[in-house]
BASE-508225 format. One line per field, with one value per residue (C-alpha): residue number from 1; y, z, x; chain. Coordinates in Angstrom, 2 decimals. Last residue first. Layout:
// residues N
resi <- c(NUM  ...)
y <- c(Y  ...)
z <- c(Z  ...)
x <- c(X  ...)
chain <- c(A  ...)
// end
This chain:
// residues 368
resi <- c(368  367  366  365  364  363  362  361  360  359  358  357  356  355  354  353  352  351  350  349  348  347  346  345  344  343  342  341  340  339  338  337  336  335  334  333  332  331  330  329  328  327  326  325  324  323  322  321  320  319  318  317  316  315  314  313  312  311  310  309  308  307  306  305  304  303  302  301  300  299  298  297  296  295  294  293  292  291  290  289  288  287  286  285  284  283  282  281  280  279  278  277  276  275  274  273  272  271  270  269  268  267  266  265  264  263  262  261  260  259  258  257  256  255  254  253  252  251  250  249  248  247  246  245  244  243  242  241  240  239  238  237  236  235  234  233  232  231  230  229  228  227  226  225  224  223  222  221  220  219  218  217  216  215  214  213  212  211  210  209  208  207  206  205  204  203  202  201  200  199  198  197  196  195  194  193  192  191  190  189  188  187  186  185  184  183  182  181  180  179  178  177  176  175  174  173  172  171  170  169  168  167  166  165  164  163  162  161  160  159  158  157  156  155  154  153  152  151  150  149  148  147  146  145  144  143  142  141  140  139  138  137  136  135  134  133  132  131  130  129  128  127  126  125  124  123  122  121  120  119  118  117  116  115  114  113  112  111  110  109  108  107  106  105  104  103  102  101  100  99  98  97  96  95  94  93  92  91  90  89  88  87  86  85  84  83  82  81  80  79  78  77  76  75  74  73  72  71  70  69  68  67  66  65  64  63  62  61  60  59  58  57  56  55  54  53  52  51  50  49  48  47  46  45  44  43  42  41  40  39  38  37  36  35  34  33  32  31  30  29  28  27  26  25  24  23  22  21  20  19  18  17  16  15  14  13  12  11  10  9  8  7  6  5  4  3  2  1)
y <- c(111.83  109.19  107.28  107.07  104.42  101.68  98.98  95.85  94.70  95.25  96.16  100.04  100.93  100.41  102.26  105.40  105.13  106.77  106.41  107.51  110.28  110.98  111.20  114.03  115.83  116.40  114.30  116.49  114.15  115.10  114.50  111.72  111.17  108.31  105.31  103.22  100.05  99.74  103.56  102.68  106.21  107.63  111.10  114.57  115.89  118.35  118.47  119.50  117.35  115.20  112.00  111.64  113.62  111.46  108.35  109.76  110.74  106.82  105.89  106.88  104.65  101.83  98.78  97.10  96.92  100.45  100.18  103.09  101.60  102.52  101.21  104.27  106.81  104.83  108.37  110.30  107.61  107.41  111.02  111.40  108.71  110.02  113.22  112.59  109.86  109.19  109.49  106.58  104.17  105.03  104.77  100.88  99.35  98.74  101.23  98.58  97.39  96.10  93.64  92.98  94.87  92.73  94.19  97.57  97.08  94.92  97.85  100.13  97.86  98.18  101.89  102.17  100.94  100.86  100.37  96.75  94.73  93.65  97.27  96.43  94.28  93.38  93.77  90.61  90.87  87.48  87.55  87.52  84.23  82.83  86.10  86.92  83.31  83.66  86.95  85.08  82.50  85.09  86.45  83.72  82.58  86.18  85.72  82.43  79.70  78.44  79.06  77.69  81.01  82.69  84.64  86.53  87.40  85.39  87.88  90.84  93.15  92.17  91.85  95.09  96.92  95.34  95.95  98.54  96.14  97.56  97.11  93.55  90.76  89.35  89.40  87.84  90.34  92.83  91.52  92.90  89.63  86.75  87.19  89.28  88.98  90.74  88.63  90.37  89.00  89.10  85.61  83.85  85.62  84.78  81.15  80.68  81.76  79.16  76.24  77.12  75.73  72.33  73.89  75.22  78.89  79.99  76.95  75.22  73.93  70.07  68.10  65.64  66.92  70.31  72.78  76.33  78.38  80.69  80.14  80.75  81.83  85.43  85.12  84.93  87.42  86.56  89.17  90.53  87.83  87.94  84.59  83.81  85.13  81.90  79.55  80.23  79.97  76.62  75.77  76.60  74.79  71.90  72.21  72.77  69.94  67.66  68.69  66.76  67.59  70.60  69.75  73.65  75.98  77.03  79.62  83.45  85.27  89.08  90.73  94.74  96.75  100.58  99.72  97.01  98.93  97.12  94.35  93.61  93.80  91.18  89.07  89.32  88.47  85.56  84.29  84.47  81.92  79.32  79.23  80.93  83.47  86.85  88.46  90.85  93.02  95.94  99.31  101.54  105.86  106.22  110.07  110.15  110.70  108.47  105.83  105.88  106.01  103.43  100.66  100.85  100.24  97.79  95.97  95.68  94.15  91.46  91.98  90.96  89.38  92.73  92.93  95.84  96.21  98.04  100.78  103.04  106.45  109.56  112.88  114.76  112.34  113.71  114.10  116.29  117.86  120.26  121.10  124.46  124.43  124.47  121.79  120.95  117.70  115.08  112.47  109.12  106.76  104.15  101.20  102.11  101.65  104.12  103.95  107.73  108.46  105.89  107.74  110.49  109.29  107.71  110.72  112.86  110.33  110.02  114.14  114.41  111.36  113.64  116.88  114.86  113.38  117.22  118.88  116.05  116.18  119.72  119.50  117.14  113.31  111.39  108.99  105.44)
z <- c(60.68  62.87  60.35  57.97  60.29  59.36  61.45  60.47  63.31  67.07  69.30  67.74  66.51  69.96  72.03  69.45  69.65  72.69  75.06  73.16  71.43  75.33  76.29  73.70  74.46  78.11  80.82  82.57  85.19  85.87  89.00  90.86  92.96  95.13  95.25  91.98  91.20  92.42  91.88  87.94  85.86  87.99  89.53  88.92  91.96  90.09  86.70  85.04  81.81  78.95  80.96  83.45  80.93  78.07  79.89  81.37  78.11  76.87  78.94  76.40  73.86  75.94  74.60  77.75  77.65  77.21  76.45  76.49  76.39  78.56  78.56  76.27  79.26  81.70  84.12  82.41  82.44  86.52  87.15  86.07  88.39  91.70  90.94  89.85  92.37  92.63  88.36  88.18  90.38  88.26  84.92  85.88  83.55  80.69  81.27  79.60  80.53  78.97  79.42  77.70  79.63  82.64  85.97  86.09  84.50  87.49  89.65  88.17  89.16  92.71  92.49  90.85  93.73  93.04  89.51  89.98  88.81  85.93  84.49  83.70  80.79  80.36  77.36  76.52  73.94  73.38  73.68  77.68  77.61  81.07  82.19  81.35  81.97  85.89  86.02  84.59  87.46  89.93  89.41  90.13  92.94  94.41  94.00  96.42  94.22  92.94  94.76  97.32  98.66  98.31  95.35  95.55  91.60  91.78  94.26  91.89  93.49  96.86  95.51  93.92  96.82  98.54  96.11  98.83  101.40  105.01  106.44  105.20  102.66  103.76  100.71  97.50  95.40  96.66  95.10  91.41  89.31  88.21  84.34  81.64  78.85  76.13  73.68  71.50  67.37  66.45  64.30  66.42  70.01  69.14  68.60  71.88  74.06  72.26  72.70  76.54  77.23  78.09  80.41  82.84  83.68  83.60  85.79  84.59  87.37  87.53  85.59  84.23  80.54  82.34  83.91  82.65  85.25  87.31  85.87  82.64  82.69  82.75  79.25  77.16  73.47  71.05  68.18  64.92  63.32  59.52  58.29  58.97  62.02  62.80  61.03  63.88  66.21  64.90  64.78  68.53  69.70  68.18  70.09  73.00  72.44  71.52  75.08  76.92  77.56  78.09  78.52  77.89  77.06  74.08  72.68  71.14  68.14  67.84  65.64  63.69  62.46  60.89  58.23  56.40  56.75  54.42  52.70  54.61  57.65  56.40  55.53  59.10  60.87  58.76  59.14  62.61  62.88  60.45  62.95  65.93  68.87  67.16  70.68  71.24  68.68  68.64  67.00  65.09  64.55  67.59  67.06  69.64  66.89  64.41  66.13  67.12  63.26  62.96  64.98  63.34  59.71  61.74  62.63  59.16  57.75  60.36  63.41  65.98  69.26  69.70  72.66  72.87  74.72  72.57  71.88  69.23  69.24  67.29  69.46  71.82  72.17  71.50  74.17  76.29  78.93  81.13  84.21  86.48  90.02  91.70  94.66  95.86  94.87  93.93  97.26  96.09  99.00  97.54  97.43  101.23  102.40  103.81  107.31  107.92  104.76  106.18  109.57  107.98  106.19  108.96  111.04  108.30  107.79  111.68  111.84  108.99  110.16  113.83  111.86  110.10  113.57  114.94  111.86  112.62  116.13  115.83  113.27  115.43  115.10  116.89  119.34  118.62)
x <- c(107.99  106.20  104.77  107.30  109.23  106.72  106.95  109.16  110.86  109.71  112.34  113.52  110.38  108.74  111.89  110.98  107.01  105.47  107.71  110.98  108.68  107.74  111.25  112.14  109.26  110.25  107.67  105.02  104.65  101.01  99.47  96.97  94.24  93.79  91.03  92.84  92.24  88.64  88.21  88.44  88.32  91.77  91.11  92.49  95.01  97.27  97.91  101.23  100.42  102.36  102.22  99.57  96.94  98.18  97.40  94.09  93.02  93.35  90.07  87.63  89.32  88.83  90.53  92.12  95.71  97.28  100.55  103.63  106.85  109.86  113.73  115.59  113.82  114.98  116.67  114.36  111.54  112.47  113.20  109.26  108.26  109.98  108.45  105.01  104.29  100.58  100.22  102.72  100.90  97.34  99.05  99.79  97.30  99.59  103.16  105.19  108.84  111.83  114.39  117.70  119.80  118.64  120.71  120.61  116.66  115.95  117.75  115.48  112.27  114.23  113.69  110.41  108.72  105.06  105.34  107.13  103.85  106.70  106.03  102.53  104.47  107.73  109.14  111.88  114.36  116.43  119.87  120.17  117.69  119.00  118.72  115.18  114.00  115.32  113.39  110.18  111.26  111.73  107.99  106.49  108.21  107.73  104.42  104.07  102.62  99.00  97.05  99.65  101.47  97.97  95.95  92.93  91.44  88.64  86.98  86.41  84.05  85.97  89.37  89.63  88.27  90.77  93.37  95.37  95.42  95.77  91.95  92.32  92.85  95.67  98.30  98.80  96.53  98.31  101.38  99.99  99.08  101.43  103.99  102.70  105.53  105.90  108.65  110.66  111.48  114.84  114.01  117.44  116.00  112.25  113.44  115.69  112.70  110.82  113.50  114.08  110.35  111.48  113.22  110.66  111.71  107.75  106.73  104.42  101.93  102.30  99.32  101.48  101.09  102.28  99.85  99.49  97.20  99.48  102.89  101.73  98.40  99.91  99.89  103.05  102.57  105.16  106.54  106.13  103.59  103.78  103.43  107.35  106.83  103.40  106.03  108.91  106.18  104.94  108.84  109.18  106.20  107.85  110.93  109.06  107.29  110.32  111.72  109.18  105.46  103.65  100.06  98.93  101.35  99.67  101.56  100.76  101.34  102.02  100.03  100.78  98.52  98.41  101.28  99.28  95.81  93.46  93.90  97.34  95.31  92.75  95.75  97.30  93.87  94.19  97.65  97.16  93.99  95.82  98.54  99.11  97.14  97.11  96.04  98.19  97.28  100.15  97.95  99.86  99.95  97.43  96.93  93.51  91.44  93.05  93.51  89.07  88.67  91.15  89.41  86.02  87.74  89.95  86.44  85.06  88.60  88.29  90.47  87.62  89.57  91.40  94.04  96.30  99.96  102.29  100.33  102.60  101.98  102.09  103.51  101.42  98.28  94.70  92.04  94.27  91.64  93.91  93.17  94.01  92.90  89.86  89.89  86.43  87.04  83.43  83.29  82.77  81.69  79.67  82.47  83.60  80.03  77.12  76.66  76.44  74.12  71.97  71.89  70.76  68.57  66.80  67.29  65.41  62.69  62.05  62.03  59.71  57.11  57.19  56.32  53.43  52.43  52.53  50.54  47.59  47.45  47.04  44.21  42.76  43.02  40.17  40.54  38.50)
chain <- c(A  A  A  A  A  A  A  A  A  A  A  A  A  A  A  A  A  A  A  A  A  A  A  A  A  A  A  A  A  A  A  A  A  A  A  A  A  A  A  A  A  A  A  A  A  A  A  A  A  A  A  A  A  A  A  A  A  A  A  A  A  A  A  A  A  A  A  A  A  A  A  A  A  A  A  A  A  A  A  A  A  A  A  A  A  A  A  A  A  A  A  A  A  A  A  A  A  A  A  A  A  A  A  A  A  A  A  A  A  A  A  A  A  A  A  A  A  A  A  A  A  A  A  A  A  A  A  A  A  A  A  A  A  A  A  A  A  A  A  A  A  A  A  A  A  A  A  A  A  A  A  A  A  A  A  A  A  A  A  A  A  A  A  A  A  A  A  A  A  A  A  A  A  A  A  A  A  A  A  A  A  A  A  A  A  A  A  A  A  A  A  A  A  A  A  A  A  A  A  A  A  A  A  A  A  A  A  A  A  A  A  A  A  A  A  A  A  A  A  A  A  A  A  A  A  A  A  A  A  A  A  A  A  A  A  A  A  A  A  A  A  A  A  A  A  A  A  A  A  A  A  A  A  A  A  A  A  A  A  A  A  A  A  A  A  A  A  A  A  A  A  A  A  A  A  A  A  A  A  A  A  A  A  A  A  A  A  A  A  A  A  A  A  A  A  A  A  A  A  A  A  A  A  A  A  A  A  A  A  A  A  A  A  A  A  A  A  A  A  A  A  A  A  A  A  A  A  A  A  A  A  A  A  A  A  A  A  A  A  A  A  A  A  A  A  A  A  A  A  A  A  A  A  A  A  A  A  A  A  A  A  A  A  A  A  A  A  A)
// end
């Protein structure tokens, strides 16, 4: 058997070195889209805004826990970030609504407010819709401010037949008809963004989306073409011209405010939230800031998912002059985006103004 000398030795360590260096390097080279996270150079002036402007209403929250020990936990994080009252989208009906809105009125009456939701589920005739109505007209009369639709109408609902529901079925005229005679509004999430429709490929935005969250891919038959989808809400809106719609994530419109401001031209009675569309805003400063001035009575700020950390991107988008700071979800959101630096009297409209003047009942005092 050879023998290693000394010089053998130091060059077979050299040559381990250079194979470990080329490896990594290589490795480095073929790393994948979803690793790739490059920290900015850039050095310019930020701005950390932990704590909103003006008092704020989020009209788009969801809160499964509302008993009294969880709004004690939920008002310390209001508080800190100046969230004057909470929207709980999620007050679904009956004898489940009535008592998440006792524990609030044991607590923090003016802090809370529940919308109530429907179960679309095995839709039958006119009679159900007329009875789905008076459950909903019982569920206000218990306290609820508003309805809540789920995108799972018109993507997941199906009819006592077993038929999609469509959101402009008929026999569903009687509840849009009831929110309009209590002068309650209805937020509405109708399909998904219109990525999620299309070929999955070097040129889709969502792909990232898509591929940690593959569930989410949609096609022209699972389970209709989005444009479908979203016509039928819009078909809903004008049928319904008395009743007060929101719309929420902007009606997936956020990436071309101009023909969402046509919508708005068009449907005086609809409204849009800003839920889980910061991201498109913050990548357009200009063109979005003209749009809440030019909207400015028409806008709601939401939030959707209850992160508190997250909020200080909302405020940073709205109220800041930022340049190039970074979205907290890369699969929604690869880019960098600015501050709109919105004028104080449109952010009051945003943040609480165009809330207190659709939903009924919130205490005005708050924002004084």
């Amino acid at each position: 058997m050879q023998r290693l000398n000394p010089s053998n030795n130091l060059t077979f360590t050299t040559f381990s070195f250079l194979i470990f260096l080329v490896t990594s390097l290589l490795s480095a080279q073929e790393m994948g889209f979803e690793e790739y996270n490059p920290k900015s150079t850039l050095v310019v002036p930020a701005s950390k805004i932990v704590k909103a402007k003006f008092p704020f209403i989020d009209i788009h929250s969801h809160q499964r826990d509302m008993s009294v020990e969880a709004l004690d936990g939920l008002i310390a994080h209001m508080d800190a970030m100046n969230e004057a009252i909470m929207v709980n989208l999620s007050g679904r009906s009956g004898a489940s609504l009535k008592e998440k809105i006792d524990n609030i009125n044991k607590s923090y009456p003016n802090r809370f407010v529940v919308f109530a939701n429907v179960n679309f589920e095995g839709a039958k005739d006119m009679t159900w819709g007329e009875q789905a109505a008076a459950q909903l007209e019982q569920d206000i009369k218990n306290g609820a401010k508003g309805l809540k639709i789920f995108k799972s109408l018109g993507l997941r609902n199906k009819d006592a037949n077993g038929n999609r529901l469509a959101i402009d079925d008929p026999r569903l005229d009687a509840i849009w008809a009831k929110c309009a005679e209590m002068g309650v509004p209805v937020l509405i999430h109708a399909a998904d963004p219109k990525p999620f429709w299309d070929d999955m490929d070097v040129n889709n935005e969502r792909w990232l989306e898509l591929k940690t969250h593959p569930r989410r891919k949609r096609t022209a038959t699972d389970p209709a073409p989005f444009e479908q989808i979203i016509q039928e809400q819009h078909n809903v809106f004008r049928k319904h011209s008395n009743t007060k719609f929101i719309n929420a994530h902007m009606g997936w419109h956020a990436n071309n405010l101009d023909k969402l401001g046509k919508l708005l031209d068009e449907m005086p009675n609809m409204s849009v939230g800003i839920s889980a569309v910061i991201a498109e805003l913050g990548r357009q400063p200009q063109h979005a800031r003209a749009f809440f001035i030019k909207y400015q009575d028409r806008v709601l700020f939401g939030k959707d998912s209850w992160k508190p950390e997250e909020f200080p991107t909302y405020f940073r988008v709205l109220e800041s002059n930022d340049e190039y700071f970074p979205y907290y979800k890369k699969y929604h959101a690869f880019w960098s985006m600015y501050g709109l630096n919105l004028p104080d009297d449109v952010l009051k409209k945003l943040y609480y103004k165009n809330a207190l003047n659709l939903v009924p009942g919130l205490d005005t005092s708050l924002f004084k």
